[in-house]
C-alpha positions as CSV (number, residue, x, y, z in Angstrom):
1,X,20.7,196.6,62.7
2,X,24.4,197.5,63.2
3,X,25.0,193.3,63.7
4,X,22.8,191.7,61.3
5,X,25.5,190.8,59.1
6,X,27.6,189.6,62.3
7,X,24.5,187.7,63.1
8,X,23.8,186.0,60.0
9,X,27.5,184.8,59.5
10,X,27.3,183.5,62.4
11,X,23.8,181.8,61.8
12,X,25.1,180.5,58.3
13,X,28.6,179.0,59.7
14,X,26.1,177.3,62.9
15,X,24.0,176.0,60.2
16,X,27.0,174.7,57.8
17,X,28.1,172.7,61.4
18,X,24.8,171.3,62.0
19,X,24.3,169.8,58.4
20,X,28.2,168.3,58.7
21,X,28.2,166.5,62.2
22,X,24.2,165.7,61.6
23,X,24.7,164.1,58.2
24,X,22.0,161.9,59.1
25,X,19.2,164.4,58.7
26,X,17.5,166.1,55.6
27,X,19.1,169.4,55.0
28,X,19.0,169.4,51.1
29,X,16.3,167.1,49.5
30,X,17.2,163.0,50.5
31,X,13.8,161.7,50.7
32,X,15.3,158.8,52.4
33,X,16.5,160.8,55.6
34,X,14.4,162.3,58.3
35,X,14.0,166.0,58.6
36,X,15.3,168.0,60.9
37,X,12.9,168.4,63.9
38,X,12.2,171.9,66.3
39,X,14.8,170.4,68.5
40,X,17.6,171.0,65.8
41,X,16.0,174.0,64.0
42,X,16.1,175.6,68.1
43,X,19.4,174.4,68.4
44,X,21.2,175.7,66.0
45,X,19.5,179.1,66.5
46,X,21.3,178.6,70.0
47,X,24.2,177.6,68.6
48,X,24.6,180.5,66.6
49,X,23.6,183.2,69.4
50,X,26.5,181.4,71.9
51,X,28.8,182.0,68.8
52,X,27.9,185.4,68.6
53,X,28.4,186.2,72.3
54,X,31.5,184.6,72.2
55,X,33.0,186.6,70.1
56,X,33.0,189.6,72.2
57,X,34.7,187.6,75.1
58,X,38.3,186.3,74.1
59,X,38.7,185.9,77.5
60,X,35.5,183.4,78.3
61,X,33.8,186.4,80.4
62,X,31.0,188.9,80.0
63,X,30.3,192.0,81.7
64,X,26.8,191.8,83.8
65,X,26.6,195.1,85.2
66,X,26.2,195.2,88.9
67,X,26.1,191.3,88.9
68,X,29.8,191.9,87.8
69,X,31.6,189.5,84.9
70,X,30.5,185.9,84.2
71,X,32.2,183.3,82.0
72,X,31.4,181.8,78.5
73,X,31.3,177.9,78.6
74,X,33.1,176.4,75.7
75,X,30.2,173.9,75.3
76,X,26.6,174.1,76.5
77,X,25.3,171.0,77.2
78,X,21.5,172.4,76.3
79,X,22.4,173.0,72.7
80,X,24.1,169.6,72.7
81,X,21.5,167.9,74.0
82,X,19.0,169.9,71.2
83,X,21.4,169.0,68.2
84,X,21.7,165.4,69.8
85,X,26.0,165.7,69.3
86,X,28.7,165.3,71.8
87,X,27.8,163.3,74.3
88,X,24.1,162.9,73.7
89,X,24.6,161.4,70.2
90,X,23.2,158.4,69.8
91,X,25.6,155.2,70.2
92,X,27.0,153.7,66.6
93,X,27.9,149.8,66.9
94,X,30.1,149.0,64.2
């Protein structure tokens, strides 16, 4: 319990960036938008977790134990690919 309130500021700033760059979901009550689906719900959960690893690695690496140290990605193309941002959003003619 010593990182629940670690964990859930992280959780609460990965949700606030889902609802900006997804604007085009249901977070707060437009009847007209979609609703966010288990992809997105899983995704931010993700989201938040990389966050929270991340903050105990400055230096983009984690100790493994006897596997030794490996290295934070700055962007995880799973959780991308779940939240549908980045890359895998979804092409916007003008």
């Amino acid at each position: 319990t010593r990182d629940d309130a670690e964990l859930q500021r992280c959780l609460d700033a990965a949700v606030a960036f889902v609802e900006h760059v997804r604007s085009d979901l249901n977070f707060g009550g437009d009847a007209e938008k979609p609703s966010p689906d288990a992809a997105v719900t899983l995704g931010t959960i993700r989201l938040a977790a990389r966050w929270f690893t991340r903050r105990r690695s400055p230096d983009a690496l984690v100790e493994m134990g006897e596997l030794g140290s490996g290295r934070v990605p700055s962007f995880d193309p799973d959780i991308e690919r779940l939240l549908r941002i980045g890359r895998y959003r979804p092409w916007v003619i003008a």
